[in-house]
N, C-alpha and C positions, 0 to 999 in steps of 0.2 A: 729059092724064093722064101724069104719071111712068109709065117702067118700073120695073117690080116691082121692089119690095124685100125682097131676104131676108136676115133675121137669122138667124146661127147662135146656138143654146145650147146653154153646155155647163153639166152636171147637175151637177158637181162631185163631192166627197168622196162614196163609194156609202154610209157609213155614218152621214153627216149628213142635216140636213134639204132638200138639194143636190135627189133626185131626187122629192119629193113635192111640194117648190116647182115645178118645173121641171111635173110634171104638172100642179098646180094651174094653171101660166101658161100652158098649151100650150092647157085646156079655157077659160080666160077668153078668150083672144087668141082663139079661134075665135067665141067667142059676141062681142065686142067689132068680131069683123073687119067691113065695111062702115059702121063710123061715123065719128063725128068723129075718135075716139081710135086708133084702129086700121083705114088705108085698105083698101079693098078688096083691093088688088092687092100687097096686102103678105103675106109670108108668114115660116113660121119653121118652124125644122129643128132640133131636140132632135140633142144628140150624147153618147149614151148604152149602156148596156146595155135590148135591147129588155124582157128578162122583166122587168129591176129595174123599171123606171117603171112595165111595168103591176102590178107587186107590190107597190109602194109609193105608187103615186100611182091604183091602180084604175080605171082608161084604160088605151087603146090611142092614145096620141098620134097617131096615123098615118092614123086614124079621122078623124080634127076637121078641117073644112073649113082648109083654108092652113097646115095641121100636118102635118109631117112628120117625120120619123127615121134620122138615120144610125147604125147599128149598132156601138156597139164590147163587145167581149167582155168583161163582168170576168175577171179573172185567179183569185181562188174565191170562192166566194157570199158575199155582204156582208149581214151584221148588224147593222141599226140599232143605232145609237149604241155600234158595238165597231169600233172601227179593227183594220183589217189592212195591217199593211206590205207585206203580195201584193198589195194592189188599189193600190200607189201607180203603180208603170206605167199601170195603167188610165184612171190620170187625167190623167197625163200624155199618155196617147192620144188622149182627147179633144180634150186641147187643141190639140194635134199635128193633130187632123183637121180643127179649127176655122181653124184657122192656115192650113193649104192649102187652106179652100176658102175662104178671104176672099184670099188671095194667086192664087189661080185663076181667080177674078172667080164665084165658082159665090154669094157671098155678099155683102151691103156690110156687115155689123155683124157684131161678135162679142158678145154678151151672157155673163157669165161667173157660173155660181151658187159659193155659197162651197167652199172645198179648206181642207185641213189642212195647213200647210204644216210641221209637227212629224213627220210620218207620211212625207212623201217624204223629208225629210230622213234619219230613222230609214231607210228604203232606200237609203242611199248615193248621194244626187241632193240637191247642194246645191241647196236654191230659196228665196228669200228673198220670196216673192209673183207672182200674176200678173203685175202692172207690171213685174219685172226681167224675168220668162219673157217676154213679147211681146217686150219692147224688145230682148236678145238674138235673140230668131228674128226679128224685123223687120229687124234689125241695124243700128238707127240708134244715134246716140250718146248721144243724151239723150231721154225721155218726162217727163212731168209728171203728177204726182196731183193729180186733181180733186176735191171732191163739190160735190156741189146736192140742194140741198132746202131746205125750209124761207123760198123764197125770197133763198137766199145759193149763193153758187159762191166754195168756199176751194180754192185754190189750193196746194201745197205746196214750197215749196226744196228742203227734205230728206224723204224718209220714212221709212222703218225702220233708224232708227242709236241709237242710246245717246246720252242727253241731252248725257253729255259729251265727246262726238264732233262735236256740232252747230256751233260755233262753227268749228273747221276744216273742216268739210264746203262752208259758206259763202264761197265766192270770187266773185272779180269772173267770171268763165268761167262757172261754177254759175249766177248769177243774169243773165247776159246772156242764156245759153243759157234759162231758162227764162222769162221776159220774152220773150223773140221766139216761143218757142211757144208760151204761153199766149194773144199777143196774136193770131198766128198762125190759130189755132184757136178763137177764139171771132169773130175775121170768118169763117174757112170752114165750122167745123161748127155756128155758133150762130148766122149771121148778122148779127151784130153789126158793122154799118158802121164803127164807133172805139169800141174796147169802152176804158170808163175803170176800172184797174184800181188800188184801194189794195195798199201796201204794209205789209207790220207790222215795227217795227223788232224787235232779237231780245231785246235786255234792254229791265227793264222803264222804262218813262216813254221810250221808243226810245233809250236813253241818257243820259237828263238832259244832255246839251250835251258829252257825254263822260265825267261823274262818275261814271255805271256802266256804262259799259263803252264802247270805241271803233269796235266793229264798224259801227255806225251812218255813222260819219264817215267810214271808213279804206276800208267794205265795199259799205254796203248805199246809200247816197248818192250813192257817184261810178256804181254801175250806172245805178240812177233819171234821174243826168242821160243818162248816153250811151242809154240806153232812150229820154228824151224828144226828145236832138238825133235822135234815127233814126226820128222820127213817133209812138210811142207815149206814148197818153195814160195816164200813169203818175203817183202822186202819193207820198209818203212819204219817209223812213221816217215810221211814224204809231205813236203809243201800243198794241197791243192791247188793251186793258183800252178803252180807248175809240173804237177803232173799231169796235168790234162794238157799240156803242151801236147800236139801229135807226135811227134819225133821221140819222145817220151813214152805216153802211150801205149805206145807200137810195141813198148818190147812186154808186154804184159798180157794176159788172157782175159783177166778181170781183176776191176779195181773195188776196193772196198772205200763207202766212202761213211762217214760216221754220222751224217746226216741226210734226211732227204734232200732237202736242197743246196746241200755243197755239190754233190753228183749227177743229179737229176737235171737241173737247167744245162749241164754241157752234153748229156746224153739228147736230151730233147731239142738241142738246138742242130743236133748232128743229123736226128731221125723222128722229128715228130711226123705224126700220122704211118708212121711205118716202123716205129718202136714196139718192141714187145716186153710185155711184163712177165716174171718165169719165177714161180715160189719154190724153191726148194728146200731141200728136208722134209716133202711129202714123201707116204709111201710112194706113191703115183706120179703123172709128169701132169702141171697145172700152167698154162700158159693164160695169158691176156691183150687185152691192147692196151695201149698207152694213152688212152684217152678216157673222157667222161659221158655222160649222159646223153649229153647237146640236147635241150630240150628243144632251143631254140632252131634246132635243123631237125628236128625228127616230123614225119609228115612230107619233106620236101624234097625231098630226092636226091637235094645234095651233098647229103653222108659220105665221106670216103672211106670205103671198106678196107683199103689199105692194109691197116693196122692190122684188124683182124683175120685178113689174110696172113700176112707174115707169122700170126701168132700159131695159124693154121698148120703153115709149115714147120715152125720153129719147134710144134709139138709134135710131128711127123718124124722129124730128126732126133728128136730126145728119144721117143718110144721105141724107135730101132736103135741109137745106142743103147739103151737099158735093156734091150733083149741080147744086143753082142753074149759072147760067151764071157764069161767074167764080171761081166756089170754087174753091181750091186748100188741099192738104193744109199742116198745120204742121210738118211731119216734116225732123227736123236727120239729115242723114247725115255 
């Protein structure tokens, strides 16, 4: 038997549907713990405000066999589905706590429920997403956006930039660097002995041979080869429009795609509410859900915790591959 694994959670946004999910996950993962899905010796630690999750989730998490709680303060009481720019510290706490205790060995996963990332900003703390916050507190140089579900893992080049930003964002450095992580991380955290990964080129038909557009030849090609001279089974540039055919698909482990939404609406149309978000190139294994705040459902019960399970498991299975014999982190410093 593995030593214990403990996931940290953090609840997210106090006035999204963050800490009812977070309660729902704490009460399954206890009745779940000793199966197939959820090992015995596995445990998980809510990083929260203690009254909000028993106020909003009707538990006492701390209560539930292999649940536990670490205490952060809101900053003033939080009201379903009413942002307060006071409680943006708050969340920032959390994560800050989740941080040092996956960096203090107290944890191996971090699990992350959705945040408003409009709301911190409005407090004067630029944050462009979790994936940017880890990757600066980890302080490596490049991380990479995942999801899975639906039986696909998209992979991302870029993530949160303006469409017509995306073409310059795309360099030879940009797509080495993520290539080596991507490939990196799915032998240590997926166990993937030579994970074979498609490429999508950025325009469409990957360029027609050049006649719409040259990023293909000039950009996204000469990576692919120096990717394959340095062992990686890599294939592309490849159509979008036609790789995400399933018959296609199938023969790959994960696709890279070069934008958020070239690959993200066919993942999400495969596995929304049951997608998982997975940043790698952390020291550590960081999972999410594939979803947002919902301000509009937070209070009302009918949140689907779904997500958040799956991301539950999905970082249960990363942190026993990363402990196999052999595994070694993807993480670029």
């Amino acid at each position: 038997m593995h030593a214990p694994r403990r996931l940290v959670l953090t609840t997210g946004e106090p006035a999204g549907i963050g800490p009812e999910l977070s309660a729902a996950a704490a009460v399954w993962f206890a009745r779940m713990r000793g199966g197939d899905t959820v090992p015995a010796n596995a445990e998980l630690v809510l990083v929260g405000d203690r009254d909000l999750l028993a106020r909003r989730g009707g538990i006492d998490p701390s209560a539930l066999a292999g649940v536990g709680i670490r205490h952060v303060a809101l900053r003033v009481p939080a009201e379903a589905g009413k942002l307060a720019v006071a409680n943006a510290p708050y969340v920032l706490d959390t994560l800050d706590t989740a941080i040092a205790m996956v960096q203090g060995g107290e944890a191996q996963a971090i699990v992350t429920a959705p945040v408003h990332k409009g709301v911190i900003n409005d407090a004067g703390v630029a944050f462009s997403g979790h994936t940017e916050y880890l990757q600066e507190r980890a302080g490596v140089d490049k991380v990479v956006m995942m999801l899975a579900g639906g039986g696909l893992r998209v992979a991302l080049a870029t993530t949160h930039l303006p469409l017509r930003a995306v073409p310059d964002a795309i360099t030879a450095e940009t797509l080495d660097q993520v290539l080596r992580i991507l490939d990196a991380d799915l032998r240590s955290r997926f166990g993937l002995a030579r994970p074979r990964i498609a490429v999508c080129g950025l325009n469409p038909h990957a360029g027609e041979g050049g006649h719409l557009g040259r990023e293909e030849i000039e950009v996204i090609a000469p990576a692919i080869a120096r990717a394959r001279a340095a062992g990686i089974d890599v294939r592309g540039p490849l159509p979008a429009d036609t790789l995400f055919v399933p018959s296609h698909v199938a023969q790959f482990d994960a696709a890279l795609a070069m934008f958020h939404d070239q690959g993200l609406p066919v993942l999400k149309h495969a596995s929304f509410g049951r997608g998982v978000n997975i940043t790698l190139g952390l020291p550590y294994v960081r999972t999410s859900v594939d979803h947002g705040t919902a301000l509009d459902l937070a209070g009302t019960g009918k949140a689907d915790p779904g997500s958040l399970q799956e991301a539950i498991v999905t970082a249960l299975h990363m942190a026993r591959a990363s402990a196999a014999p052999g595994a070694s982190s993807g993480a670029s410093s």
